[in-house]
C-alpha positions as CSV (number, residue, x, y, z in Angstrom):
1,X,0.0,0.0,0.0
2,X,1.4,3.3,-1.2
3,X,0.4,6.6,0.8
4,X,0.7,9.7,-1.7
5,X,2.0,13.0,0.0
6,X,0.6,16.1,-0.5
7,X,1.9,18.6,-3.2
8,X,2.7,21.8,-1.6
9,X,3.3,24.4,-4.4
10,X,5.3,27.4,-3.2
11,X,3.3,30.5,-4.6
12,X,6.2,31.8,-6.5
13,X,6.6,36.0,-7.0
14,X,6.8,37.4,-10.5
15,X,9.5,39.4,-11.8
16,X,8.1,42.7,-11.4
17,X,7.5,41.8,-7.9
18,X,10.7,40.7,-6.3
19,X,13.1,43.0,-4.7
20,X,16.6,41.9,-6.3
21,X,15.1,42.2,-9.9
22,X,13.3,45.8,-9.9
23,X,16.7,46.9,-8.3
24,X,18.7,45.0,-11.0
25,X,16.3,46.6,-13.3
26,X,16.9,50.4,-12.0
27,X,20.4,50.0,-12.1
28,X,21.1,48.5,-15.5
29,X,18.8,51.7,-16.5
30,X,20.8,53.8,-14.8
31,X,24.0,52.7,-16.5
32,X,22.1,52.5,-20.0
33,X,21.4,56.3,-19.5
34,X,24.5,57.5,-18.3
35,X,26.1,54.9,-21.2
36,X,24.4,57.0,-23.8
37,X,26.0,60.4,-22.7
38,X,29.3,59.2,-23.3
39,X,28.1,58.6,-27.4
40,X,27.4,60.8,-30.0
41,X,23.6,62.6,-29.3
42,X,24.1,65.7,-31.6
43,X,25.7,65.9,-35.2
44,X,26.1,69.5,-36.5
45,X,26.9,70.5,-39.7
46,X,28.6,74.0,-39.6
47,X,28.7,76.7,-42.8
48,X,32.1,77.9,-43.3
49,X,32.0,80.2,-46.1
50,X,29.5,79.4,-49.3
51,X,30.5,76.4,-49.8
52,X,32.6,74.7,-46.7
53,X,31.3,73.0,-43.9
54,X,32.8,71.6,-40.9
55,X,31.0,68.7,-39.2
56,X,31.5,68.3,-35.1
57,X,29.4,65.8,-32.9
58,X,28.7,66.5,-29.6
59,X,28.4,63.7,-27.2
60,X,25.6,63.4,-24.0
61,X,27.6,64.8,-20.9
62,X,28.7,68.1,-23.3
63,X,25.0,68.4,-24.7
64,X,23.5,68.0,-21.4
65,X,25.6,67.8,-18.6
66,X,22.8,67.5,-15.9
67,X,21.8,64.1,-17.6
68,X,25.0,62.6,-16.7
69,X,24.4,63.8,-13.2
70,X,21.1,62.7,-12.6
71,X,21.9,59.7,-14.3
72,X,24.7,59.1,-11.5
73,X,22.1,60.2,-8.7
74,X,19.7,57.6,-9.9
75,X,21.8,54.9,-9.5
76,X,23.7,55.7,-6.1
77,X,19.7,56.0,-5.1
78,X,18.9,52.6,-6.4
79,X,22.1,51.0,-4.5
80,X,21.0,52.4,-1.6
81,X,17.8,51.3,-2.5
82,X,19.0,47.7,-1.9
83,X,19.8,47.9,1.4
84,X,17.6,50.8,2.9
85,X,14.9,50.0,5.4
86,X,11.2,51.1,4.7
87,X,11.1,54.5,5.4
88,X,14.8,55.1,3.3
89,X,13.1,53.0,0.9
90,X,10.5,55.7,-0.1
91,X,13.0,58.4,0.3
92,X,15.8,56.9,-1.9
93,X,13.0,56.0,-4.3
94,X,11.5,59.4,-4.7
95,X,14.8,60.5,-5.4
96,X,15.3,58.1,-8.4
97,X,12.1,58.7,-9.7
98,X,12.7,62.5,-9.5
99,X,15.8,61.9,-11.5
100,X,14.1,59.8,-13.8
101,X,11.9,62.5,-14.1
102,X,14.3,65.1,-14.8
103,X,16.4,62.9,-17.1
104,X,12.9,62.6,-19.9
105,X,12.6,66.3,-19.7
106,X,15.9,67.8,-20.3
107,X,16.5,65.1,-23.2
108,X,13.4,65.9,-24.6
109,X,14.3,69.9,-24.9
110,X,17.1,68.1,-26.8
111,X,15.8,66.0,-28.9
112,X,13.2,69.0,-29.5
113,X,15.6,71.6,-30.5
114,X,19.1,70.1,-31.0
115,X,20.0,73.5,-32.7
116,X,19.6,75.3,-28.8
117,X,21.3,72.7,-27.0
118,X,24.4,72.6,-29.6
119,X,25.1,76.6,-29.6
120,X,27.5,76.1,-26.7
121,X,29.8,73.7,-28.4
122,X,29.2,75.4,-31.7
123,X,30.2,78.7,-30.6
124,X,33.3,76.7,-28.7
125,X,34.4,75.3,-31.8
126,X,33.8,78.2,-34.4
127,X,35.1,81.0,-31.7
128,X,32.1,82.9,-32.6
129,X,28.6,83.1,-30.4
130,X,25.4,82.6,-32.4
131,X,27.3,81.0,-35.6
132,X,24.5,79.1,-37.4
133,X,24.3,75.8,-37.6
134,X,22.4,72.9,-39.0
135,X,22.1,70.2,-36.0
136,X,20.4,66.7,-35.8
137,X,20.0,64.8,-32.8
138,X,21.1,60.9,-32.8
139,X,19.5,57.7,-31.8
140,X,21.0,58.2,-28.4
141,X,18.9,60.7,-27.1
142,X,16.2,58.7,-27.5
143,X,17.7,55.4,-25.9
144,X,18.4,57.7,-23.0
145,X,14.6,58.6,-23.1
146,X,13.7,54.6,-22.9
147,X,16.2,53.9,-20.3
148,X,14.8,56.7,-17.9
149,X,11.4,55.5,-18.5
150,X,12.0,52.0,-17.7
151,X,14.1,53.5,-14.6
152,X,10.9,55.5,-13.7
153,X,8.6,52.8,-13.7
154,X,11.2,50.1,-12.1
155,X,11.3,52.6,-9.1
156,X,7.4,53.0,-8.8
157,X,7.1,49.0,-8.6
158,X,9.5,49.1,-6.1
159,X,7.7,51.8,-4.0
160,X,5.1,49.8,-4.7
161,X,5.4,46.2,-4.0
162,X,8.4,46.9,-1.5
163,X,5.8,47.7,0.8
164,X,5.5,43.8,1.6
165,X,8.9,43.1,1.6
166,X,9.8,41.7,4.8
167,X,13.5,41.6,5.4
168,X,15.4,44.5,4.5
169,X,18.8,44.0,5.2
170,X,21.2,41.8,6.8
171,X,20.9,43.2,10.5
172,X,16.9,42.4,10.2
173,X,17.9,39.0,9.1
174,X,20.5,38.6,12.0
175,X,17.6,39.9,14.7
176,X,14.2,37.9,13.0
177,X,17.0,35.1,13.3
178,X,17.9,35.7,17.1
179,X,14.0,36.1,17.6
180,X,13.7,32.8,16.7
181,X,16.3,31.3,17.9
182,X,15.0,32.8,21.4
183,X,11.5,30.6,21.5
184,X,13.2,27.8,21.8
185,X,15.6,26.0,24.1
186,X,19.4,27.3,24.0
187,X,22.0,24.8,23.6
188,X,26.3,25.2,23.9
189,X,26.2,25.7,20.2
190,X,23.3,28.5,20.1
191,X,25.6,30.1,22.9
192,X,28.7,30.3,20.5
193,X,26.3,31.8,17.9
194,X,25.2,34.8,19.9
195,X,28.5,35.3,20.8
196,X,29.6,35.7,17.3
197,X,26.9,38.3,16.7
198,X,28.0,39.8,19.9
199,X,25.2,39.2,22.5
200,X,25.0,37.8,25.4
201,X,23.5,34.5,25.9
202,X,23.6,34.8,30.2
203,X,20.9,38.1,29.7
């Protein structure tokens, strides 16, 4: 005779839900954004003379400075993010999602009017302020555009769902440990353990 035992199936957490993969996520989109800055976003095509031209491209952190900034914000927000309890959590989050935030909407004015944010290094390169130009913005922008909007919404899930994350960091581990360690009977080896974590088993 053959007893069956009972399935238990662990509910298992989606992606989008779990604490180590929307911080992954914010991350990588961090790097993909400040990644971009460092390649070409703006090509320009300046008139020397009737029939001259001189071509310069302007990378991200010369275009738009603050984008390589924020970018650098977002992700020392979403390290800390990792190992921040819940009210850090929300704080550090906000502050990603703000950068995010700012991140889409001084790209944009790029991608808008490459012309405006290229006078700088125009008038740099030509020596002369105002010097017309004719400037076209890359694919880069917009990949920065897509990796601060995939940052945004990463940090929103984790504001989100981190609400019912329970352990937040290795001294919660060590101290939901201890608590239940302390229900139960104590033993020489539990003794050397507390040690090690520097309490006192006699208290």
């Amino acid at each position: 005779m053959t007893t069956e035992l009972p399935h238990t199936t662990a509910k298992r957490v989606p992606f989008w839900q779990r604490k180590a993969s929307l911080i992954l996520l914010a991350i990588l989109a961090a790097l993909a954004v400040f990644g971009t800055t460092t390649q070409t976003w703006i090509h320009v095509a300046i008139a020397q003379g009737e029939v001259a031209q001189t071509d310069l491209d302007i990378p991200g952190n010369k275009a738009a400075v603050a984008v390589s900034a924020l970018a650098m914000v977002a992700l020392a927000g979403a390290v800390a993010t990792s190992i921040a309890g819940k009210v850090a959590r929300i704080v550090t989050s906000c502050i990603v999602f703000l950068s995010a935030a700012g991140i889409v909407a001084v790209v944009l004015g790029i991608v808008l009017d490459p012309a405006a944010a290229a006078m700088t290094e125009v008038g740099t390169a030509t020596g002369i302020e105002g010097q017309p130009s004719d400037a076209t913005a890359t694919i880069f922008p917009v990949l920065a555009i897509v990796a601060a909007v995939v940052l945004g919404l990463a940090t929103l899930l984790v504001l989100w769902f981190g609400r019912n994350w329970k352990v937040r960091s290795k001294y919660d581990a060590a101290k939901q440990e201890s608590a239940t360690e302390s229900d139960g009977p104590i033993d020489e080896i539990d003794h050397w353990d507390q040690l090690s974590r520097g309490e006192d088993p006699t208290a």
